[in-house]
Structures are given as C-alpha cells and as structure tokens.
VEXKOLLO-318141 format. One record per residue (C-alpha): residue in one letter; x, y, z negated. Coordinates in steps of 0.5 Angstrom, whole numbers, padded with zeros to 4 digits, always signed. Layout:
VEXKOLLO-318141
aXYZ ...
END
This chain:
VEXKOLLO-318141
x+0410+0563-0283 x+0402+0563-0282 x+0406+0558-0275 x+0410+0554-0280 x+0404+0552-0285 x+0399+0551-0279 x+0403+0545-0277 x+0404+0543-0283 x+0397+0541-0284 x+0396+0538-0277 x+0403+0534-0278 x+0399+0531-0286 x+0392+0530-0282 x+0396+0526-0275 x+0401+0523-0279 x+0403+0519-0273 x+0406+0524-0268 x+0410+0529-0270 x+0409+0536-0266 x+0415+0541-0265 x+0415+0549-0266 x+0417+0549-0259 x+0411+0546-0256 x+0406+0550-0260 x+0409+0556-0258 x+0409+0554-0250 x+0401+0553-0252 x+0400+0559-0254 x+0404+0563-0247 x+0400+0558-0243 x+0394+0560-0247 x+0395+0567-0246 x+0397+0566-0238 x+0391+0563-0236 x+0387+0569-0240 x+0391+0573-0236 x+0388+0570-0229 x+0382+0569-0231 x+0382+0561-0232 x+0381+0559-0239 x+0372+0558-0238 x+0373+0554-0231 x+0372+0547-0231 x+0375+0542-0227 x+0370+0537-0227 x+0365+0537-0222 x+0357+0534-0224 x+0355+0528-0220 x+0348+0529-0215 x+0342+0525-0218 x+0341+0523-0210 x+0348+0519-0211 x+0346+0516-0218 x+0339+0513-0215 x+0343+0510-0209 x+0348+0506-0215 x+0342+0504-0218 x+0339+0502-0212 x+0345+0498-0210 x+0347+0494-0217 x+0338+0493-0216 x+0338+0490-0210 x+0345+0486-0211 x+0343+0483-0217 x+0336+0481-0214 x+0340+0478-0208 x+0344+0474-0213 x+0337+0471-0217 x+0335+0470-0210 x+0342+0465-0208 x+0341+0462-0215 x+0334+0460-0213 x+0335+0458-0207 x+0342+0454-0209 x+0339+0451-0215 x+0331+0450-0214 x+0330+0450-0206 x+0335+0446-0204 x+0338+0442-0210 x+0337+0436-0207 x+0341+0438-0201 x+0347+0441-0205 x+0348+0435-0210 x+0347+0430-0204 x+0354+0434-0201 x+0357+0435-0208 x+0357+0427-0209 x+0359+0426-0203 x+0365+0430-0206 x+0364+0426-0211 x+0363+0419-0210 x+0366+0415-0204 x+0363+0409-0201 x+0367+0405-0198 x+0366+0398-0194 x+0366+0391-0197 x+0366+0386-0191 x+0363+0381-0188 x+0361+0377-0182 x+0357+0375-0176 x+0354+0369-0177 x+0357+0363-0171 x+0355+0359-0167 x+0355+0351-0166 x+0353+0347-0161 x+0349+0339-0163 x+0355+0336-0165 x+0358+0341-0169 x+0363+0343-0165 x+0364+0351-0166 x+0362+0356-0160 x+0363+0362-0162 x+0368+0365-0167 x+0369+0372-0170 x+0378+0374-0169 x+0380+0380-0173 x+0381+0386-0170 x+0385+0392-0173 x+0382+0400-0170 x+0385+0406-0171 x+0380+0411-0175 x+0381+0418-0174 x+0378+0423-0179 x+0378+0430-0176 x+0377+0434-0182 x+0384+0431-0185 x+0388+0433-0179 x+0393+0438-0180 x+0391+0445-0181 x+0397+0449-0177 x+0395+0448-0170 x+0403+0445-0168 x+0403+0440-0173 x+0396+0438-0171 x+0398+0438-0163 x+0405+0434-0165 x+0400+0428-0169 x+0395+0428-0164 x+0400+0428-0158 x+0404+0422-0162 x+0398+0418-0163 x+0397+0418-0154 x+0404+0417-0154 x+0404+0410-0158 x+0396+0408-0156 x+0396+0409-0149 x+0388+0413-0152 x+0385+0406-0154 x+0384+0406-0161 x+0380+0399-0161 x+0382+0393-0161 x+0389+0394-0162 x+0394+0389-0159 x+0399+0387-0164 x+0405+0391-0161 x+0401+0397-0162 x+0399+0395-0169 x+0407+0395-0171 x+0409+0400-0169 x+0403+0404-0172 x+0403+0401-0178 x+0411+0404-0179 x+0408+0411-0178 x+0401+0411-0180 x+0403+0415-0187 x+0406+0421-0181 x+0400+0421-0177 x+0395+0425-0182 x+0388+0425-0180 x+0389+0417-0178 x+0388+0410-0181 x+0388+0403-0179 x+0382+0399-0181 x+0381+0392-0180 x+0374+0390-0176 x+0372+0383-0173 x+0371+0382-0166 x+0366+0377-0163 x+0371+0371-0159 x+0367+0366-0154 x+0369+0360-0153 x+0369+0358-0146 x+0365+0365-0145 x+0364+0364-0138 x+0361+0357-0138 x+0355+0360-0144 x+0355+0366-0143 x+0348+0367-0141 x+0345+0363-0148 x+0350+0366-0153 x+0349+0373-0149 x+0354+0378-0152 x+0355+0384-0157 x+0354+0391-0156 x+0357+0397-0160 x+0351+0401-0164 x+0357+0405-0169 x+0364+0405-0171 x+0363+0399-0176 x+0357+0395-0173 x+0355+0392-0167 x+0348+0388-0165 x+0347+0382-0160 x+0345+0386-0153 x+0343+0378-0150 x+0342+0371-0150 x+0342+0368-0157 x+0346+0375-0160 x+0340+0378-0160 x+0335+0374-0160 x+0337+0371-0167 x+0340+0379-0169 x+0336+0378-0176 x+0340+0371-0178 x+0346+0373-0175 x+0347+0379-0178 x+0352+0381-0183 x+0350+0386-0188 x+0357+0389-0192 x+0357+0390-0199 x+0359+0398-0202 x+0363+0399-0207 x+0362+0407-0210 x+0369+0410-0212 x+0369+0417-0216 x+0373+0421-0216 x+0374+0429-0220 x+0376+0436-0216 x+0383+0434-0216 x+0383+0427-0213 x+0383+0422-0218 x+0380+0416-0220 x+0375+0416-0225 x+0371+0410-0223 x+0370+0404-0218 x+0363+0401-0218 x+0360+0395-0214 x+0354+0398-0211 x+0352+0392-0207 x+0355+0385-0204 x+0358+0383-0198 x+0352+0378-0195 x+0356+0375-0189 x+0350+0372-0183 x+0347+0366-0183 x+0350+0361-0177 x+0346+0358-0172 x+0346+0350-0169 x+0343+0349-0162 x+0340+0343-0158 x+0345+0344-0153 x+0350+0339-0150 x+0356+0342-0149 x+0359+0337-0145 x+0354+0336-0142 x+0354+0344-0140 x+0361+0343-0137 x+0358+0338-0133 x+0353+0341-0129 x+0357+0348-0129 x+0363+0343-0125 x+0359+0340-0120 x+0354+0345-0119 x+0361+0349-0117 x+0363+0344-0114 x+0356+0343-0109 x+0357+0351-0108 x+0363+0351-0105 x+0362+0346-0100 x+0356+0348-0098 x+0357+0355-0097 x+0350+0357-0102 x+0352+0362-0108 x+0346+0361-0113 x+0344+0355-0117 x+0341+0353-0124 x+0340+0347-0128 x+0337+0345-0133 x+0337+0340-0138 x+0331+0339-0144 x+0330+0334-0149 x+0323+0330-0147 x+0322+0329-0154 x+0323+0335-0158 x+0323+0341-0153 x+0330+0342-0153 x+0335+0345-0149 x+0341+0341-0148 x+0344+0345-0142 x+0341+0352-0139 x+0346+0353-0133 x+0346+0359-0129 x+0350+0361-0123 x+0354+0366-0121 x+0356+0366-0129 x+0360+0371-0132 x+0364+0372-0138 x+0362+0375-0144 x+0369+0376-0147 x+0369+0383-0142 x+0364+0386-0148 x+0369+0385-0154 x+0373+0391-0156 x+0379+0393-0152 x+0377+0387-0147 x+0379+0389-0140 x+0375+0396-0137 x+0376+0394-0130 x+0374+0388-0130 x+0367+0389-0134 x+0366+0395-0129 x+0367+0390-0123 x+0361+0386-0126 x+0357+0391-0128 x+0357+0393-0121 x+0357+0386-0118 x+0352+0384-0112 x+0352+0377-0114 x+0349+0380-0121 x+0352+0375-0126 x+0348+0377-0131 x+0342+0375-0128 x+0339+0369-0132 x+0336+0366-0126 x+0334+0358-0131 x+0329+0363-0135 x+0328+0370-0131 x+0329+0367-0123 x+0323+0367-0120 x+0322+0362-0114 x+0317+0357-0109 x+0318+0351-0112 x+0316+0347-0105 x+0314+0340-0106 x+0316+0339-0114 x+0310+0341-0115 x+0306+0335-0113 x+0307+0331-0119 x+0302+0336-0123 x+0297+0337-0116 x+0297+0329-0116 x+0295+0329-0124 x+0290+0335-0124 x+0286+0331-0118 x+0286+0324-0123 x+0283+0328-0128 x+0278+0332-0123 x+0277+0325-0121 x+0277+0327-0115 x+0280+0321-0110 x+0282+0314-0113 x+0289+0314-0114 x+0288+0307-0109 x+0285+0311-0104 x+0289+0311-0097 x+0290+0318-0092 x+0293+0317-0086 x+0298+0322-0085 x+0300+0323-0079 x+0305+0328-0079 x+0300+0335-0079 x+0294+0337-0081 x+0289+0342-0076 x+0285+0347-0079 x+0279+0349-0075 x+0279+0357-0077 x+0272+0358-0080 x+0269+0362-0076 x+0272+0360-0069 x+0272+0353-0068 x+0276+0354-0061 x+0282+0357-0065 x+0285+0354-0070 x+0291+0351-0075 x+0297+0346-0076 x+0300+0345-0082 x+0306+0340-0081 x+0309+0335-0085 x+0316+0333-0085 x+0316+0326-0082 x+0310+0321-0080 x+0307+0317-0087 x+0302+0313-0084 x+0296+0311-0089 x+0298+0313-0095 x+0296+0313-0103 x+0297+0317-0108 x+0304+0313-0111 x+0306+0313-0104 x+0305+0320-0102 x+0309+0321-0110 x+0315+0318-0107 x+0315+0320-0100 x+0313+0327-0101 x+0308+0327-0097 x+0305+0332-0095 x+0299+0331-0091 x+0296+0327-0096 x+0297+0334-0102 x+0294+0339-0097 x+0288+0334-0097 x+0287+0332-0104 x+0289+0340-0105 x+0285+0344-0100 x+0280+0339-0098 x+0281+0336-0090 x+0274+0333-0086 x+0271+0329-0092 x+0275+0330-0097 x+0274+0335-0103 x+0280+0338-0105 x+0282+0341-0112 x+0281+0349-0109 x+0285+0355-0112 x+0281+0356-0117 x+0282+0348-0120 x+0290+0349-0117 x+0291+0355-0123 x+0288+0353-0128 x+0292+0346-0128 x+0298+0350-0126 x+0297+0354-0132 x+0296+0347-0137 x+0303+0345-0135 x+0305+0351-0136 x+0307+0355-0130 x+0306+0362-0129 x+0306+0365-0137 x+0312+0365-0141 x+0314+0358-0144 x+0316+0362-0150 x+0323+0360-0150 x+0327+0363-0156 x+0332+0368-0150 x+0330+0374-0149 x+0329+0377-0142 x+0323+0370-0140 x+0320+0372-0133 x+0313+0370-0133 x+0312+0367-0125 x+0305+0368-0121 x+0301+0363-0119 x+0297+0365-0113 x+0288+0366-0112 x+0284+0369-0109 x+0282+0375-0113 x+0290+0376-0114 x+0292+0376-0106 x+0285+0382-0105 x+0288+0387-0111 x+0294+0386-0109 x+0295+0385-0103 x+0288+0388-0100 x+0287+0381-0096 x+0283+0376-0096 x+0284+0369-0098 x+0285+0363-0093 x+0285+0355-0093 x+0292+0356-0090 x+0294+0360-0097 x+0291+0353-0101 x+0293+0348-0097 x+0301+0352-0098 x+0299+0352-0106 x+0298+0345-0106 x+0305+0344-0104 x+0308+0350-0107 x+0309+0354-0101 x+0306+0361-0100 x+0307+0367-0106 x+0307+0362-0112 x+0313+0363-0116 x+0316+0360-0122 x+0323+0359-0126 x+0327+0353-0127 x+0325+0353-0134 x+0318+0353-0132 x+0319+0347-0127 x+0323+0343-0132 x+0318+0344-0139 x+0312+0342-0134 x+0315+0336-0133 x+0316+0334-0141 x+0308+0331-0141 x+0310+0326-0135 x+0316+0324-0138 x+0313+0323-0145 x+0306+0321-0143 x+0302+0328-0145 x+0306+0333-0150 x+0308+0339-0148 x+0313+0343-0152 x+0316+0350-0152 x+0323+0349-0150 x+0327+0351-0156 x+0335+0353-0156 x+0337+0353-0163 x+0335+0348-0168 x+0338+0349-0174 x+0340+0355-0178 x+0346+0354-0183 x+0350+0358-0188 x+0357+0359-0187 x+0358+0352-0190 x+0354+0348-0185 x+0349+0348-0191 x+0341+0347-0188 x+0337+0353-0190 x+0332+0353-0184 x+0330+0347-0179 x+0328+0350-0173 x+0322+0344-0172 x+0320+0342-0164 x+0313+0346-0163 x+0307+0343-0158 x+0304+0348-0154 x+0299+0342-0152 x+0297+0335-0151 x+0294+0330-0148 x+0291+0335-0143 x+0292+0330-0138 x+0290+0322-0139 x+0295+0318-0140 x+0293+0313-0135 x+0293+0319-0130 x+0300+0320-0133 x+0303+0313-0131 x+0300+0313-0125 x+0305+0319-0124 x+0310+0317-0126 x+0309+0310-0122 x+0309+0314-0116 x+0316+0318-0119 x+0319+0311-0120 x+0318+0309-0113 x+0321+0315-0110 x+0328+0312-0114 x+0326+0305-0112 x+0324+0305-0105 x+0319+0299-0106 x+0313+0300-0103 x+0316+0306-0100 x+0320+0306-0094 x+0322+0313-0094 x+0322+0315-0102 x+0325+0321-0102 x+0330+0319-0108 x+0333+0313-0107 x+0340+0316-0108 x+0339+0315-0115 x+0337+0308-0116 x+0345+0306-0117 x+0345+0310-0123 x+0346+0305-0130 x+0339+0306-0133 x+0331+0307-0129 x+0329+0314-0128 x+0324+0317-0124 x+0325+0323-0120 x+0321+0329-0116 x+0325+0333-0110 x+0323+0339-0107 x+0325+0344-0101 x+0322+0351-0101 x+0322+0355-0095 x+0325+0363-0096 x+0325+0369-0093 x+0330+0367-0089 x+0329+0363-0083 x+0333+0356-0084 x+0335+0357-0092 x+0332+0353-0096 x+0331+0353-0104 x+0334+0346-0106 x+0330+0343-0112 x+0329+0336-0115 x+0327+0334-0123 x+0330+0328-0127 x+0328+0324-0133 x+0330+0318-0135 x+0331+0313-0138 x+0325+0312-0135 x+0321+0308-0141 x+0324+0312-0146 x+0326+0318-0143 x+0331+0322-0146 x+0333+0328-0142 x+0329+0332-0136 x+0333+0335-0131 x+0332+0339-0127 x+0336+0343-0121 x+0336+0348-0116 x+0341+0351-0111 x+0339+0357-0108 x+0339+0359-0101 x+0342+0353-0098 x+0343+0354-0090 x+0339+0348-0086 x+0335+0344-0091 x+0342+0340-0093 x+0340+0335-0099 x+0345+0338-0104 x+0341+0338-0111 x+0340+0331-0111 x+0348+0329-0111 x+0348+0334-0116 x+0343+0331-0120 x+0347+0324-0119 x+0354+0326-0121 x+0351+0329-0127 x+0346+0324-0129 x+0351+0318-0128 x+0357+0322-0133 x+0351+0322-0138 x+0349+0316-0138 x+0356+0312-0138 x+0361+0318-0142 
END
C-alpha cells in the first residue's frame, strides 16, 4: 500500500506524466543492483582542469580583441579605402562621348576627320568561372577576330554583334578613329595620334601634339547606382561631353599638292631621294606649305592600320619620318649672300657701287708663311663686279672679299658674320608652332677651339661668307630669313595655324602674326638687295644672272639660288629662295633637294613649275 500512495502523491504534484507500477518497482531492483556492486556514490562526471579553463579564456580574449582590432582597422585606418571600393560596387561610371577637334586648311577645306571605330572590350572579371566554359568563349572570340580587337572591320562587327550575348566577359564599344585626308601629302605638319589608354589617344607629332590641349576632347561622365542585386537605383550626369576645339591652318592645300607632285617628279628623274620646299606668307609669317621628302602616311598610326606596313616605316633607311623643312640641318651655299650683302650695307663697310674685279679665284697668302699659300675658286670669271651684280651672278669673289676681307678691303669677319646671321634668324630656333624645330650652327672661332680643339682660319670665313664650311641651318630657316627682304624689314615667326574654331567654324581665337624683329636692317640697304635679287631673274646688267629661267613667269620676282658641297664628293645640296611679286611679294619659296649628283640645276625648274601654277591657277 505504502507503493501505491507514494505514486499517488507523485502523480498529484507531476500531473503531467503518469508513472506506472511497474517502473517504480524496476527502480527499485536497479537501486538494490547498483548497492550490490558497489556503484551507487560513483559518479560519472569528470571536473574540467583550471590550465584548460584559463586556455578558453585566453583564446575568446585574444579573438574578440582580434575582431576590435579588424573593425578598427575596416572602419577608422582605412575607411576611405574601403568606401572607395564599396562605391565602386555601388556606383558605375560610364563615358559620355565626345570628339577631337579637326583640322581645315585656309579654305576651309577639311583635312582631318574623326570615322567611327567599334573595339572589342573584355572584362576579365566577367569571364566565365568554370574553366571549359571560359576556354570555349576565349577560343570563340580568336576564331571570329583573328586576335585584333580594334578597329574592327565591318564583317567582323556583324558576326560579333550576332554572338555578343554568348561571349560573357566581352563588349563592343564604339570609339573614334583619326582619318587623314591625303595622309601622306600632310603628314609631317598634321603629325599622328598615339594610344595613351583603352579610350584616349594624344597627338605624338606635327599639329596633333603641338595643338594637344585645343584639340582634345574631354568626355563627359554619368554616374549610375546600383543596389547588391543589381538594380538601377539612379542615373546621375556628373559632368558633359565637351568636344575639342578645331584648328584652321595658313596652308595652301593645292598648293602642298603642287610641290609634293613636282618635287617627286624632279626626284625621280634625277636619281636624288630628299628634297624640302617651303612656301611663307611675306605678310603675316605664315606657312602656306611645308613639304618634306620622303613622306609617309600617318594613316599607319590609326587602330587596326596595317601592322606590316607601319614596321616597315618605323624601320626605314630613308626615315620618313624625319621633317627635314623644320629639323634638316644643311649648308646653304650661296643663298646666304643676300644676308652678307645687307649686313656689309649696314656696317658701311663698301659702297654698293664699289667694283671687285673677280677674276675666278682668290689667293690667300698664309699668315704666317708668305711662300705658302691658298685659292679659293669661284664658279666662272665675272670681271669687275659691284654688289647687285655679284647679287645675280652669284659671285663668289666678290663675297670672300667683302666677307673675309682680301688685300684693301676690310671684310665683315666671323664675329660681325654671326651676329647678322643671327638678326635673320639662323641659327636659333624660329619658334615655328611644330614640335621637333632644329636650332642650326653658325660657325666662330671660339666654337671651332671647344669643339673642335682647332684653330680658326681665313679660309673658314671666307667659306662662312658663301655658306660653305660647318654652317648649318633648316629650310625653314632659310625660308623665314628672307621674309625681311621680301617685305622690306620685318621678320615674323612662321606660324601654321591661324585660327582656332569650334566645332561650327565659330571664331574663338585668332592666332595673330608675331614680329620677331623689324627694321634691323635700312630699307634702303634692302632695296639694294632686292634690286640685285631682281636682276638675277632679269638678266639686265648681268650677262651671267643665275636665275633667269624665271623671267617667263607671269608676274616680276626676285630670287637667290644656292649649291652647297656635301661630304660626298660631286653631290651637291640644291637650293634656290623665291618671293614675288616682286613689288608686293605675296609668297617666299624656298626649295632644297638634296644630294643631287654633279651640281645638276634642278631646284630652280622646280621653283618655276610651282610658281607658274600659282600665279595662273
């Protein structure tokens, strides 16, 4: 009974399970077991060492203090890091675009043009994960692009643009290319573009890159936001497309043409490779044409231009590249005799009246030797000579006199030589607006001691005095000197671009002609330069006037012609210099050819071709 109650209680206190008979009396043979083998105050559990519980604590110490140290790291030390890359998830930036600004020439008439261009763009992050997937998309992508993904050709486009949502990890974008018209005809004063990124490009010569800053464009940004899944939040402008501001040049197109076509023409029949001509507005300074052979194509530079092709010219012995009207460095011969002749005027050092009587040579008795001496030769017997005379024949003679000094004569000498020189602008830089101007060297003798560890001679004047020995200037040089004689006394910095406009052909900077100096020389002085100019294209007065090929021509003009001795024995630097007309000049040309075998007269033809297209077209 005392079993029954017991559970009785026990089932009124835990109403909720019910225990039966059976499991109390189990207990109890369970209880009575475990007396029996010695168990019933054994227990099972085992206490934990204190060694251990200090190690736990320890651990959950220095890993909370590690999670404090990370947040403060995340959040303080590089907070700025981190929200940078979480916009970066958050926000995407993309391109608005815009275009290069173009070039015209005085006319108008458009030289270079910016073509739609369409590249192939891959995202390696956006490549496919699994490792066959990404091998087939890559090898699909060679298959169809041959592996040039600029530039692509219109084939190409198609055929991607049908399988574009297939090739994960790659886009098409559109882009602009530079096109030049006639590329290889303007090459050296439009220059070329070359690739700085994925998206821009810079000018890497000619007017591309001195003009960079106008002509750039600046693409505008929009910012789009995006949330954790990808949606669109917002799309925001950040800033506008501003397209590059345009440029208009002083050059004659046609006129380029011209002289590229007869120089060419001249190259060719005379065996010669190199040849320059320049052409300058009198007036203003400005380039009206800036020739330069061998030319080459600046096409080659644009993306997906032949490969081949550009390596070949990279690689050329002719060097192409290589602007020889602004950066050749040559011995001018006697177009330099025009300059001699106003810097002797203005030292009033002979009368223009004066009469040498040029015999052919001159013999120069060595200072320091009488028995030994010098000849120096001219190019034919002039007889008594004054200065207009020995303007249009070219007399050499007369210039070693009046130069270097011979018997009772006093001569200009090296140092008065350089100084006038430098006046008309030879040796230093003309500042013309290309990049890669070559300064030239006028000779003197404290140049030839440091340099050249030798003493100066007479001889090394008398051949500065006809532009012989180490002088050396550029085309340009020559061309720019002349401007002052033309114009009667003011030198301009040759400039090629005259205006900058937007892309409407609106004004927005005229680019004003610069005088570099004026009236360093007497007008009158001048004039009798010019006379002696005139004279070698009329002939009156002078039975053996150096340029009377040019008399035909339909207006006066007055002209200088030059042949300059090379290292090469029997090759010669062809040169002549033109302006006219000859009372209100209009145009300076100057042409050079190199290298021509045998002292042949080729530059003057060439200067007549030219100049008679010009003044009938």
């Amino acid at each position: 009974m005392f079993g029954f109650r017991s559970l009785i209680k026990f089932k009124r206190k835990k109403p909720q399970k019910d225990i039966e008979p059976q499991e109390v009396f189990l207990d109890q043979l369970a209880q009575e077991k475990e007396a029996e083998l010695g168990m019933s105050e054994k227990k099972l559990e085992v206490p934990v060492s204190r060694k251990i519980l200090k190690a736990i604590l320890l651990f959950f110490i220095v890993f909370l203090f590690f999670l404090l140290a990370k947040t403060f790291q995340f959040q303080i030390l590089e907070n700025e890091k981190y929200s940078a890359l979480a916009n970066q998830n958050k926000f995407i930036f993309h391109s608005v675009i815009a275009v290069r600004g173009v070039i015209y020439d005085s006319q108008g008439e458009q030289l270079v043009f910016n073509e739609p261009s369409f590249d192939l763009i891959l995202d390696r992050d956006k490549l496919p994960e699994d490792e066959s997937e990404k091998m087939r998309v890559l090898k699909e992508v060679e298959e169809i692009t041959k592996g040039n993904y600029d530039n692509l050709d219109h084939q190409t486009l198609v055929l991607l643009e049908t399988k574009i949502d297939d090739l994960p990890g790659f886009k098409i974008k559109r882009n602009e290319v530079r096109y030049y018209v006639q590329g290889s005809t303007f090459s050296h004063i439009l220059g070329y573009t070359g690739k700085v990124s994925d998206e821009e490009y810079v000018g890497r010569d000619g007017l591309e890159k001195s003009y960079e800053e106008v002509l750039r464009k600046n693409p505008g940004k929009t910012r789009i936001e995006r949330d954790a899944f990808g949606n669109l939040l917002s799309k925001e402008i950040i800033s506008l497309p501003e397209s590059g501001k345009s440029l208009v040049l002083w050059l004659d197109s046609g006129l380029e043409k011209k002289i590229e076509q007869v120089l060419k023409n001249i190259l060719q029949n005379t065996g010669a490779e190199k040849a320059v001509g320049v052409a300058l507005n009198p007036k203003t300074g400005g380039v009206m044409a800036l020739v330069s052979i061998p030319t080459y194509d600046n096409n080659l530079f644009s993306k997906g231009a032949d490969q081949e092709a550009l390596a070949n010219l990279l690689t050329n012995p002719q060097e192409p590249l290589f602007n020889r009207a602004i950066s050749g460095l040559y011995p001018t011969g006697s177009t330099i005799k025009p300059l001699i002749a106003s810097a002797v005027l203005e030292e009033e050092i002979i009368s223009p009246l004066k009469k040498i009587n040029c015999q052919g040579k001159i013999i120069i008795p060595h200072r320091y030797d009488p028995e030994t001496s010098t000849e120096k030769q001219d190019w034919r017997v002039h007889g008594l000579t004054d200065m207009r005379k020995a303007i249009a024949e070219s007399c050499n003679v007369y210039f070693y006199t009046i130069g270097g000094g011979y018997k009772n004569q006093e001569g200009l000498g090296p140092s008065r030589i350089k100084k006038y020189l430098e006046l008309f602008g030879w040796g230093s830089k003309t500042g013309i607006d290309l990049p890669a101007e070559a300064k030239g060297l006028i000779p003197f003798p404290d140049w030839k001691k440091e340099v050249k560890k030798e003493n100066w001679w007479d001889g090394d004047t008398y051949n500065l005095s006809i532009g012989q020995g180490d002088i050396s200037v550029t085309p340009l040089q020559v061309a720019a000197s002349f401007i002052p004689i033309a114009n009667k006394g003011t030198l301009y910095k040759p400039k090629v671009v005259k205006e900058i406009v937007d892309s409407k052909k609106n004004l927005i900077e005229e680019i004003r002609p610069e005088i570099l100096r004026q009236n360093f020389i007497n007008p009158e002085n001048l004039e009798i330069v010019r006379q002696g100019m005139r004279m070698a294209v009329t002939g009156q007065g002078s039975p053996y006037a150096s340029a009377v090929l040019l008399n035909s021509l339909p207006v006066g003009v007055a002209a200088k012609t030059g042949t300059a001795q090379t290292p090469k024995p029997d090759y010669y630097h062809n040169w002549i210099t033109v302006f006219g007309p000859y009372e209100d000049p209009e145009i300076v040309l100057t042409i050079m050819i190199e290298n021509v075998k045998e002292a042949m007269v080729v530059a003057l033809p060439a200067a007549k071709e030219v100049l008679e297209w010009y003044f009938t077209r």
